[in-house]
C-alpha positions in Angstrom: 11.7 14.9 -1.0 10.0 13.4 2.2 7.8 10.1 1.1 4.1 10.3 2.0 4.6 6.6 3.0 5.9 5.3 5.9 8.2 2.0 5.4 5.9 -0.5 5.9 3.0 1.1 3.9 5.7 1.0 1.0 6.3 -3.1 1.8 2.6 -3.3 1.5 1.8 -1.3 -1.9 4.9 -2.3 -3.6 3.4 -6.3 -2.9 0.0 -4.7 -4.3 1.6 -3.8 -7.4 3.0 -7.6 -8.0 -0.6 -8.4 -7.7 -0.5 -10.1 -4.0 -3.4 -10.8 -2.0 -3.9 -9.4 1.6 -3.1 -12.8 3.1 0.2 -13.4 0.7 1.7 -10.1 2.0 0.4 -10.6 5.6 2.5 -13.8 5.6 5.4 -12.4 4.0 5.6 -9.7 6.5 4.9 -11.5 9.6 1.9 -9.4 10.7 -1.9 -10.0 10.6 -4.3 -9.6 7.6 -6.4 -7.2 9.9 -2.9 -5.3 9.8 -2.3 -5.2 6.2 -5.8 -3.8 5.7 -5.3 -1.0 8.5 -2.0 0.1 6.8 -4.1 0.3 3.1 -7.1 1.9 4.4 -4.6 4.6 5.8 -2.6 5.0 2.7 -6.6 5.4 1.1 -7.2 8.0 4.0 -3.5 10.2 2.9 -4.7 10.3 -0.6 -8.7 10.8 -0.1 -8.9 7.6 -3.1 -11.8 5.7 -3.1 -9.8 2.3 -3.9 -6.6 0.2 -3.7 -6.3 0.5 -7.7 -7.3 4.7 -7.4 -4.6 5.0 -4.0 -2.2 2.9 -6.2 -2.4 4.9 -9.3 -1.9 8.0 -7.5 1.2 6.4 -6.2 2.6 6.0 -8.8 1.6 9.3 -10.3 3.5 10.9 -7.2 6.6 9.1 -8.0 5.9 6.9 -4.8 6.0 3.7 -6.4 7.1 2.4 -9.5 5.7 -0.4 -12.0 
């Protein structure tokens, strides 16, 4: 099965998920806020959801990401 998320996207949400903000998981990844948001509001795009929490649980309802 090919993931619907690239590599980074999956850093990204998987941090969403432990309930870090945009600015914990820019720093833990070494890029920009600005770039942390891009990479969400694409994810948001792939899935036509609304909102982190709707793109999220979709996520996991595809067996993307795990709790």
């Amino acid at each position: 099965m090919h993931s619907i998320l690239t590599r980074r996207e999956r850093e990204i949400f998987t941090r969403l998920v432990d309930n870090k903000t945009t600015q914990i998981i820019a720093g833990e990844l070494g890029i920009s806020e600005k770039t942390v948001r891009n990479h969400i509001s694409n994810v948001m795009g792939k899935l036509g959801a609304a909102s982190r929490i709707q793109a999220v649980l979709e996520l996991i309802r595809l067996n993307e990401l795990k709790l």
